[in-house]
C-alpha atoms as a printed R data frame, in Angstrom:
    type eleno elety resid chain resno      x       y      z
1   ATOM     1    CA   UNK     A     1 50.231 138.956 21.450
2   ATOM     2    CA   UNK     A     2 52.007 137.859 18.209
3   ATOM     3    CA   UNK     A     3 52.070 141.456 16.647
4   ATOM     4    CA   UNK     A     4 53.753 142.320 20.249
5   ATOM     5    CA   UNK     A     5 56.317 139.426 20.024
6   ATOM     6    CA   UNK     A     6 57.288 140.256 16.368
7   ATOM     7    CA   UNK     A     7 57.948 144.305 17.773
8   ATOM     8    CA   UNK     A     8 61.219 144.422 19.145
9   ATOM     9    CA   UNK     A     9 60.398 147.411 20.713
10  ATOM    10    CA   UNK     A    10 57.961 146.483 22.964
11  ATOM    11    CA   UNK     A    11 60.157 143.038 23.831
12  ATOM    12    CA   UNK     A    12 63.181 145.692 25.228
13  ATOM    13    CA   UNK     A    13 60.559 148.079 26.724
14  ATOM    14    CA   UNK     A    14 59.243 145.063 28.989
15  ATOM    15    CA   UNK     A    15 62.664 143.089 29.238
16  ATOM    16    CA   UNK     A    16 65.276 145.666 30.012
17  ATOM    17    CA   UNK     A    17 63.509 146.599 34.073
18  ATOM    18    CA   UNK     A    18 64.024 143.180 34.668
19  ATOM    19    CA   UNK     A    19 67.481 142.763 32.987
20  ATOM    20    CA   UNK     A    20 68.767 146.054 34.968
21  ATOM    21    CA   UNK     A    21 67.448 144.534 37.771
22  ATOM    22    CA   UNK     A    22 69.082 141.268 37.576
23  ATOM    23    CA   UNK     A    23 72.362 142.831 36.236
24  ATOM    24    CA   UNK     A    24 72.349 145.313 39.169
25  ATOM    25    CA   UNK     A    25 71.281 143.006 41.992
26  ATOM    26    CA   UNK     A    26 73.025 139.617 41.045
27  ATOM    27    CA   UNK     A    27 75.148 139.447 37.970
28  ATOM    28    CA   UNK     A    28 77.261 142.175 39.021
29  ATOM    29    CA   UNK     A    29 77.922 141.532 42.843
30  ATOM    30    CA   UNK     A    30 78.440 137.880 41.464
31  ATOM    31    CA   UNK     A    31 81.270 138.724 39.117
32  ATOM    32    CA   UNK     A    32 82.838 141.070 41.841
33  ATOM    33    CA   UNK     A    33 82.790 138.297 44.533
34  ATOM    34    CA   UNK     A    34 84.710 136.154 41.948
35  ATOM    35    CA   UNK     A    35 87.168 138.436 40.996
36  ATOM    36    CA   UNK     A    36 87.781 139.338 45.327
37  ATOM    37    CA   UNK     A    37 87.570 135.589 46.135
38  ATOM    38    CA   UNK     A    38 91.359 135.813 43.987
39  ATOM    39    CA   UNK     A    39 92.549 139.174 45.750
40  ATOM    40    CA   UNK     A    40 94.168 139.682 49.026
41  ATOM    41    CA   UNK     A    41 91.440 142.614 50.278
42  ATOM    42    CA   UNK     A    42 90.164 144.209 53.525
43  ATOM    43    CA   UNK     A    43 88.349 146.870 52.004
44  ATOM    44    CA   UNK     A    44 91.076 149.560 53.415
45  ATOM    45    CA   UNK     A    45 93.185 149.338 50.835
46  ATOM    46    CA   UNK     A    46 93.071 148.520 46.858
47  ATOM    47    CA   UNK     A    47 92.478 144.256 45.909
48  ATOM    48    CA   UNK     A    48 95.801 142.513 45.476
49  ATOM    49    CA   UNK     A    49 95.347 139.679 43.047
50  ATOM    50    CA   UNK     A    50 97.063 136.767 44.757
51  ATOM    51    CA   UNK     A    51 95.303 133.639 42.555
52  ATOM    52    CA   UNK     A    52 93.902 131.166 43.850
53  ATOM    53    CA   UNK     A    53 95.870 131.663 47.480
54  ATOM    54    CA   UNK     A    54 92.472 131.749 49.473
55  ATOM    55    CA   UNK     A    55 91.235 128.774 47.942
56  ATOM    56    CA   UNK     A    56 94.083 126.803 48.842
57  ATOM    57    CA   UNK     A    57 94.244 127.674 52.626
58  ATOM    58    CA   UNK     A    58 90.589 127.306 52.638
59  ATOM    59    CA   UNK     A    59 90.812 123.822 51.506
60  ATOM    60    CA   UNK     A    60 94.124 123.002 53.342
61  ATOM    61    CA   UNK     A    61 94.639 124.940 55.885
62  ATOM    62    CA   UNK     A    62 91.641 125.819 57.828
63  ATOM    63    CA   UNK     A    63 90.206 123.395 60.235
64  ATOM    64    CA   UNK     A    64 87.181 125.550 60.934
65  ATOM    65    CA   UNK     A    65 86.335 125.633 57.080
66  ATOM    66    CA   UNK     A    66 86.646 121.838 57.824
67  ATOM    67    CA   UNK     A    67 84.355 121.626 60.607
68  ATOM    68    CA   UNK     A    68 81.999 124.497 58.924
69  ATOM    69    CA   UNK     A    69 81.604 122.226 55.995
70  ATOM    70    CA   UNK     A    70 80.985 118.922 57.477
71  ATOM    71    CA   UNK     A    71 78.297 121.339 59.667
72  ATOM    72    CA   UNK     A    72 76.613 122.130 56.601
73  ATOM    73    CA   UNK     A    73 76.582 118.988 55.124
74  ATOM    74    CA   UNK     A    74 74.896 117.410 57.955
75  ATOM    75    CA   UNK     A    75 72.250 119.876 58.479
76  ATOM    76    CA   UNK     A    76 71.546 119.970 54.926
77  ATOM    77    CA   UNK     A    77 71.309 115.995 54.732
78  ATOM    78    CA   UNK     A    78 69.319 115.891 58.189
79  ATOM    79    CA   UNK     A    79 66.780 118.311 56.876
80  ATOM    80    CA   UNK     A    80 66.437 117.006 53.707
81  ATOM    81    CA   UNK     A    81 65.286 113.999 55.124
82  ATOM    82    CA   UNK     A    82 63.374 114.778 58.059
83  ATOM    83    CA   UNK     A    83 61.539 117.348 56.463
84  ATOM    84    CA   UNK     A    84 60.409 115.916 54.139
85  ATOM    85    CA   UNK     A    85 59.309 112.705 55.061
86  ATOM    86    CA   UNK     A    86 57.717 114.624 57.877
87  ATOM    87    CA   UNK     A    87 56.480 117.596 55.458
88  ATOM    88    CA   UNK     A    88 54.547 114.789 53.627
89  ATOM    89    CA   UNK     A    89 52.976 112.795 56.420
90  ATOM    90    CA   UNK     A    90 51.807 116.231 57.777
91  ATOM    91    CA   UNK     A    91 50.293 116.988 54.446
92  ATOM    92    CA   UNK     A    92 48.552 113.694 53.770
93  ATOM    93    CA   UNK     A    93 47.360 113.455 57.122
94  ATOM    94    CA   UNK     A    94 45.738 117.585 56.762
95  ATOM    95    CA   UNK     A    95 44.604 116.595 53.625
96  ATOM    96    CA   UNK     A    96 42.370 113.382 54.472
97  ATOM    97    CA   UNK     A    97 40.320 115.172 58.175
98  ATOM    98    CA   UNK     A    98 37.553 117.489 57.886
99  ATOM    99    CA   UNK     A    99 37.671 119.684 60.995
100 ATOM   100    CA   UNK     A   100 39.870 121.595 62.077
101 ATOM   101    CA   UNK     A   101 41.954 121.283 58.926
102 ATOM   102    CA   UNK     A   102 42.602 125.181 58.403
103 ATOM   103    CA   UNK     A   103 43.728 125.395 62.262
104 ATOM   104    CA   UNK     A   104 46.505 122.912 62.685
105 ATOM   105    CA   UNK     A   105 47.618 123.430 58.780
106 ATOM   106    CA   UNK     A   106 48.479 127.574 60.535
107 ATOM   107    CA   UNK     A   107 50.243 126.160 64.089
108 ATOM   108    CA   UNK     A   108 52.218 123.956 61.704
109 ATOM   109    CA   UNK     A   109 53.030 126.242 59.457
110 ATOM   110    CA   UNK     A   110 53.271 129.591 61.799
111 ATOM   111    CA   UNK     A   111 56.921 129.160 62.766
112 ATOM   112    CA   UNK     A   112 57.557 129.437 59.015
113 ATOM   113    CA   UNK     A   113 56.828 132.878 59.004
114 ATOM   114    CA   UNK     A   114 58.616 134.367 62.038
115 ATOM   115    CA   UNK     A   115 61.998 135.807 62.243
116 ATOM   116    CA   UNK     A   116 64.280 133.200 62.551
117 ATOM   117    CA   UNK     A   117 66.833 135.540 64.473
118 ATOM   118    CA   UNK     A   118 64.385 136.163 67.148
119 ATOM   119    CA   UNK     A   119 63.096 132.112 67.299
120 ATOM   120    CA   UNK     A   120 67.315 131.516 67.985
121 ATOM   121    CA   UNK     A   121 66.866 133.940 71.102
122 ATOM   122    CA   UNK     A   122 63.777 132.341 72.395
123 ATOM   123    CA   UNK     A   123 65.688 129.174 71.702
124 ATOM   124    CA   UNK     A   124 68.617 129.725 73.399
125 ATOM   125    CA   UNK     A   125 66.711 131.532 76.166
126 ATOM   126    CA   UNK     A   126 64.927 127.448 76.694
127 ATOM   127    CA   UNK     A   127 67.812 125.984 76.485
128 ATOM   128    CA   UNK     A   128 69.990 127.985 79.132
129 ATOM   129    CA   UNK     A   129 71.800 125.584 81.624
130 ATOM   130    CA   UNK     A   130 70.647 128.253 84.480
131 ATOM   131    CA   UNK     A   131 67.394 129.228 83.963
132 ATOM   132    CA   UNK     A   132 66.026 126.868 80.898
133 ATOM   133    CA   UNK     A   133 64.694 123.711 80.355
134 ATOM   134    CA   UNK     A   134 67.359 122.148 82.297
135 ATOM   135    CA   UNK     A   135 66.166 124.070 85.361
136 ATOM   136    CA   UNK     A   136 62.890 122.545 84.946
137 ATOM   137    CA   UNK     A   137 64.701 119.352 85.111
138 ATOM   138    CA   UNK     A   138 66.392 120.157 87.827
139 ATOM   139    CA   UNK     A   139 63.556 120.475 90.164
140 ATOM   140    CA   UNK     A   140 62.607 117.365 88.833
141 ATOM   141    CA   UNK     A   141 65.758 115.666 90.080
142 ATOM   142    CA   UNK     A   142 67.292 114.948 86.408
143 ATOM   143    CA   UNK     A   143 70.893 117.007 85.463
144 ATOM   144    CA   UNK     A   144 70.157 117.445 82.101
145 ATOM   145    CA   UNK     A   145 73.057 117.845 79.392
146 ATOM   146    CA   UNK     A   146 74.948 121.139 77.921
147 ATOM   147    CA   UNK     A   147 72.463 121.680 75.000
148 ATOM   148    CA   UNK     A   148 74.560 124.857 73.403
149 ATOM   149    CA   UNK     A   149 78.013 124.240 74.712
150 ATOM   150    CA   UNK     A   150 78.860 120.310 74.339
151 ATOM   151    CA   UNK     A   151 81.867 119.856 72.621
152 ATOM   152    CA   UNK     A   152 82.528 116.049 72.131
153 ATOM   153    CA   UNK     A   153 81.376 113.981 68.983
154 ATOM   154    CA   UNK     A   154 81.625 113.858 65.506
155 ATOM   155    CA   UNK     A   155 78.874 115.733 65.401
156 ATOM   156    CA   UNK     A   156 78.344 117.836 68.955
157 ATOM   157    CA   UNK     A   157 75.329 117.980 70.854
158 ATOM   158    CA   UNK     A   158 74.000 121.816 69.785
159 ATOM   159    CA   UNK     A   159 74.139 121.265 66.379
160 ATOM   160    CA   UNK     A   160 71.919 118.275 66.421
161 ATOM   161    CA   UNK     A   161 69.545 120.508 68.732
162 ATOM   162    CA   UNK     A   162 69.750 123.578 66.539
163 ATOM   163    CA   UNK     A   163 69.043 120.974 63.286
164 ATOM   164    CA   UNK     A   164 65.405 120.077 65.293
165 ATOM   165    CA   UNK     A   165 64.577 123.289 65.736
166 ATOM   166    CA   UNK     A   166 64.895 123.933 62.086
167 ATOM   167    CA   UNK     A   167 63.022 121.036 61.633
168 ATOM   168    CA   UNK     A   168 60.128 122.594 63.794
169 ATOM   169    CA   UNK     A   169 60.541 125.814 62.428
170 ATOM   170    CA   UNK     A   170 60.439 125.071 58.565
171 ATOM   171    CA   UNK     A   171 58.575 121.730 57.837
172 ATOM   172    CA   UNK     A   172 55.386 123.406 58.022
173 ATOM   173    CA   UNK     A   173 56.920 125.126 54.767
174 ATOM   174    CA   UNK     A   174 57.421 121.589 53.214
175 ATOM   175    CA   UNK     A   175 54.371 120.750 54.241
176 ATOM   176    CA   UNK     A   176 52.306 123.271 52.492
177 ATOM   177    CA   UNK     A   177 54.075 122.746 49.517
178 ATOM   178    CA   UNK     A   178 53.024 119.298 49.447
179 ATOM   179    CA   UNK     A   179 49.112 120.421 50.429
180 ATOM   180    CA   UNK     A   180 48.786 122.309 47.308
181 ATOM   181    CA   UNK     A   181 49.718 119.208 45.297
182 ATOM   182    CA   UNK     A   182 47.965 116.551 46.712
183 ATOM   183    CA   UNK     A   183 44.763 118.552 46.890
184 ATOM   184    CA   UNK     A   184 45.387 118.925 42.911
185 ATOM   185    CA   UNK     A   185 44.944 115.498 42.643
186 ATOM   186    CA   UNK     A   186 41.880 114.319 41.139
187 ATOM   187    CA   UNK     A   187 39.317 112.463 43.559
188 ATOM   188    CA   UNK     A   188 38.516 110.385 40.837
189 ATOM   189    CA   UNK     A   189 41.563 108.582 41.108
190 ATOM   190    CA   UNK     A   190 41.297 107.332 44.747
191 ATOM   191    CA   UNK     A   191 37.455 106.223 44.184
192 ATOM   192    CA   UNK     A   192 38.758 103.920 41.412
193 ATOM   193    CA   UNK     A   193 41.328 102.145 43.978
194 ATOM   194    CA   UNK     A   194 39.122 101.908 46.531
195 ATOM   195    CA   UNK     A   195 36.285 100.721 44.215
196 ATOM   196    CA   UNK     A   196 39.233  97.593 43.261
197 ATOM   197    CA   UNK     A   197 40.013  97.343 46.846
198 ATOM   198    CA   UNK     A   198 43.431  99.170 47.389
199 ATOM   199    CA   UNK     A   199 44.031  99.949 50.946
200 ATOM   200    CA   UNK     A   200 44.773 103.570 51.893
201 ATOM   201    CA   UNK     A   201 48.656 102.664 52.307
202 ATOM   202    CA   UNK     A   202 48.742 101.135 48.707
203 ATOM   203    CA   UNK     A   203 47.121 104.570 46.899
204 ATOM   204    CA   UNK     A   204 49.674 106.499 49.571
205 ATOM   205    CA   UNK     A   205 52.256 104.484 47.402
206 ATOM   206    CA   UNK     A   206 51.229 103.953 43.862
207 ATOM   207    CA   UNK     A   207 49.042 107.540 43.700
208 ATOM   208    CA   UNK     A   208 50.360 109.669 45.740
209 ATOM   209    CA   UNK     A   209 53.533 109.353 45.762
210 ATOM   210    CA   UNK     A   210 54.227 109.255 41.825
211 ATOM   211    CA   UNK     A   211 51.853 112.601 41.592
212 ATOM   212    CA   UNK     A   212 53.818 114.501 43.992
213 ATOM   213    CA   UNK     A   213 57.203 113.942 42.618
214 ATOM   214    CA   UNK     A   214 57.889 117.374 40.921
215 ATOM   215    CA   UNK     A   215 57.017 118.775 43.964
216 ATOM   216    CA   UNK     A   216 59.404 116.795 45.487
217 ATOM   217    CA   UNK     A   217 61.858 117.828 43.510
218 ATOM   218    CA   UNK     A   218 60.819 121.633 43.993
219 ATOM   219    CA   UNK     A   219 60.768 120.886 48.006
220 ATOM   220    CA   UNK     A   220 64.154 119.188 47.709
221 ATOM   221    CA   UNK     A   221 65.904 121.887 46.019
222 ATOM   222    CA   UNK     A   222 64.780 124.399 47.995
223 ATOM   223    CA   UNK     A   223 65.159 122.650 51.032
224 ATOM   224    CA   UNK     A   224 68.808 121.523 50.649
225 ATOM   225    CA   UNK     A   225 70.388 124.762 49.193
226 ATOM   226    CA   UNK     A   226 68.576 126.732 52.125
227 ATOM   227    CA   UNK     A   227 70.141 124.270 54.654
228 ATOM   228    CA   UNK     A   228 73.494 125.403 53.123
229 ATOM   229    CA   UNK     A   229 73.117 128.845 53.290
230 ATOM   230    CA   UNK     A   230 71.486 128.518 56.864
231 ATOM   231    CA   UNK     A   231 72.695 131.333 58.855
232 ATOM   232    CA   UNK     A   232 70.373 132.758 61.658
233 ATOM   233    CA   UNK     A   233 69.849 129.795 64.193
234 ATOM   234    CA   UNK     A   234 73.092 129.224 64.578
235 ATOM   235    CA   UNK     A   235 74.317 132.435 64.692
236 ATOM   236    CA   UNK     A   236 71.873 133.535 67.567
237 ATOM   237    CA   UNK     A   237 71.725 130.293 69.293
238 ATOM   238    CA   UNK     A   238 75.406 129.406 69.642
239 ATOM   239    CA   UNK     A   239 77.525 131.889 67.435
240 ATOM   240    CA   UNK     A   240 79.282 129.573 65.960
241 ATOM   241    CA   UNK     A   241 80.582 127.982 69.566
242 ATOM   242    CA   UNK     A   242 82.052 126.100 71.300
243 ATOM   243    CA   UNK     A   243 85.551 126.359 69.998
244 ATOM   244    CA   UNK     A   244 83.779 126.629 66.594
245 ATOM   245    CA   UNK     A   245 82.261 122.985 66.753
246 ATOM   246    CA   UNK     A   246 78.338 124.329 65.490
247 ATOM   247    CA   UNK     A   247 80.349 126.900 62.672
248 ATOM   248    CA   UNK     A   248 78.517 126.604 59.153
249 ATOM   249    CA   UNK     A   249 79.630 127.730 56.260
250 ATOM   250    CA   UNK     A   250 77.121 130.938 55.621
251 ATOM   251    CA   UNK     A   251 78.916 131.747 59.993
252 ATOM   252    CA   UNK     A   252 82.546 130.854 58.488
253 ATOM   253    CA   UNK     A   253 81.992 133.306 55.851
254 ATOM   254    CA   UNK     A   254 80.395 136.102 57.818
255 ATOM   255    CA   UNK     A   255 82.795 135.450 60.807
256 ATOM   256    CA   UNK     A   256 85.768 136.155 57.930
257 ATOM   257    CA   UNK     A   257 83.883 138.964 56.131
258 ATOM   258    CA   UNK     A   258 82.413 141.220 59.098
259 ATOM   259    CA   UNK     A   259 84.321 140.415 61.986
260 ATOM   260    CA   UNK     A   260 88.332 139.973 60.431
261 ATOM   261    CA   UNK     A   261 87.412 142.010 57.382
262 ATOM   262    CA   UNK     A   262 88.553 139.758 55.525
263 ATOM   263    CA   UNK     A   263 86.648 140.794 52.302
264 ATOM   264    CA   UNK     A   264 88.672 138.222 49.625
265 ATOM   265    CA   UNK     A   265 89.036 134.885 51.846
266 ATOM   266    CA   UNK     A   266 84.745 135.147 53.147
267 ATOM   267    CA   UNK     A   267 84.308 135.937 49.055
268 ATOM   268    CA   UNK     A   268 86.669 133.056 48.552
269 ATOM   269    CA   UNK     A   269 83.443 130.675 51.118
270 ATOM   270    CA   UNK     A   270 81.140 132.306 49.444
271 ATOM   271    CA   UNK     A   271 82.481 130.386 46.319
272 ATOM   272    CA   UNK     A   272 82.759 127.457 47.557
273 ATOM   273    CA   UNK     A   273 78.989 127.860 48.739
274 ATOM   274    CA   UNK     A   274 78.069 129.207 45.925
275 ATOM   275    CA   UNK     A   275 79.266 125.934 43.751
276 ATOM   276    CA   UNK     A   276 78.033 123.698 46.482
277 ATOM   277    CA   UNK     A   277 74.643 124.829 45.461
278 ATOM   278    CA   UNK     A   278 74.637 124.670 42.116
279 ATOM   279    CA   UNK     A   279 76.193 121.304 42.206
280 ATOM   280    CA   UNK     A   280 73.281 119.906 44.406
281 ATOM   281    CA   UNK     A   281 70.578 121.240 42.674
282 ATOM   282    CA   UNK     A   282 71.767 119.700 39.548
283 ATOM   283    CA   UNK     A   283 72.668 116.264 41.452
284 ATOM   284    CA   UNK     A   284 68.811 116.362 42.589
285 ATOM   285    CA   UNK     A   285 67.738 118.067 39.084
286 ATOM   286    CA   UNK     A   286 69.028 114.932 37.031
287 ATOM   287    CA   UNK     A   287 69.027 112.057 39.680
288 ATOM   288    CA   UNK     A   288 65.506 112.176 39.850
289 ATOM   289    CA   UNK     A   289 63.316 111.217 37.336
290 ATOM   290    CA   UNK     A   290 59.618 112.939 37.037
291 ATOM   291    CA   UNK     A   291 57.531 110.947 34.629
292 ATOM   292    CA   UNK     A   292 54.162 112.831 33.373
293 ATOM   293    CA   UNK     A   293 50.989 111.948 34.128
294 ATOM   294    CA   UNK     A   294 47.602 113.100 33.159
295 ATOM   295    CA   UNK     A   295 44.848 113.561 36.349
């Protein structure tokens, strides 16, 4: 390994499929989306660099970016937090029973791994006015609400119901995550507070919890900069409607891109996403703290 490491050779020969790779598939679409974000372009005729132009009607002038954003922000603080306090309960609970362990660990974590464009069509499909859950509740004499097409409220009705489902589709994810680390932690450590009488909410809290943490963090990161880019729900359970009250920011941009053709203002949102990212996972990258410990 050392002779390999001092041959530069051999360092290219194994680098360079993954640099072309990266360059091809990321760098270089990256830098292009940039550069459009600052052009006036529809893909029909040549970019017209107009500066910063898109950026300032995104930011002052359009109310759907407005609503898009506070969209995103919610969903990504509402599943930040109720996945994974929920992820973790799940996962300490699963951890600590015997039978039937394997079984409810795959329900949990089955909706995970299906197609999230065809779980917003079953969804939507439940919760049709006509001939969904509310006309189960019908024949029980109860008018249910509008699930998909209230429009009052800081935060309107579907995008609260589209945020659970989320919630049921991925915290099986969160809670697998969390599985893999408890299970790494050593037995030993639990018989010792038992055997000086801790109760099994006080090693939850002073075991547990600290040994987890840079999963947390992993969970976290993952979990908040998916919520921003969260796209197929929404899209296939309300398209964005009504009167663009359930628009996100990954809908804004695809709305702008694919539908107006407006190739430099949806580059211009996928900027703004893009930083939105990167500024969260460093807020959660340096505001928690991860201290080292040896099981």
């Amino acid at each position: 390994m050392d002779r390999m490491l001092r041959n530069r050779k051999a360092i290219v020969f194994f680098v360079a499929p993954a640099f072309v790779l990266f360059t091809v598939v990321l760098l270089i679409p990256i830098l292009q989306m940039l550069y459009y974000s600052l052009c006036d372009y529809n893909a029909l005729k040549e970019p017209v660099f107009i500066g910063l132009d898109n950026f300032k009607t995104l930011l002052f002038e359009d109310k759907t970016m407005r609503m898009a954003l506070k969209n995103s922000l919610f969903f990504m603080i509402f599943s930040a937090v109720t996945q994974q306090i929920i992820g973790v309960l799940l996962a300490v609970m699963l951890t600590n029973i015997r039978r039937g362990r394997n079984f409810f660990r795959n329900v949990i974590y089955l909706p995970t791994v299906l197609s999230s464009a065809a779980l917003g069509l079953l969804w939507a499909f439940i919760f049709n006015p006509k001939f969904g859950l509310n006309y189960l509740l019908d024949k029980l004499g109860i008018q249910g609400p509008l699930w998909l097409m209230e429009s009052d409220g800081f935060i309107v009705l579907p995008m609260i119901v589209i945020a659970f489902v989320a919630l049921w589709q991925y915290v099986g994810q969160n809670m697998m995550l969390y599985m893999a680390q408890i299970m790494g932690i050593s037995k030993d450590l639990y018989e010792a507070a038992r055997i000086d009488g801790a109760s099994d909410a006080k090693t939850f809290r002073f075991i547990t919890l600290p040994l987890i943490k840079p999963m947390f963090i992993t969970s976290l990161s993952l979990n908040c900069i998916g919520s921003l880019k969260f796209f197929d729900l929404v899209y296939n359970m309300t398209q964005g409607g009504p009167s663009n009250r359930t628009q996100v920011l990954a809908t804004h941009l695809y709305e702008q891109g694919f539908i107006y053709f407006k190739y430099g203002y949806s580059s211009a949102i996928a900027v703004v996403l893009l930083v939105l990212c990167l500024i969260v996972s460093l807020i959660i990258r340096k505001g928690i703290r991860v201290e080292n410990y040896e099981m």
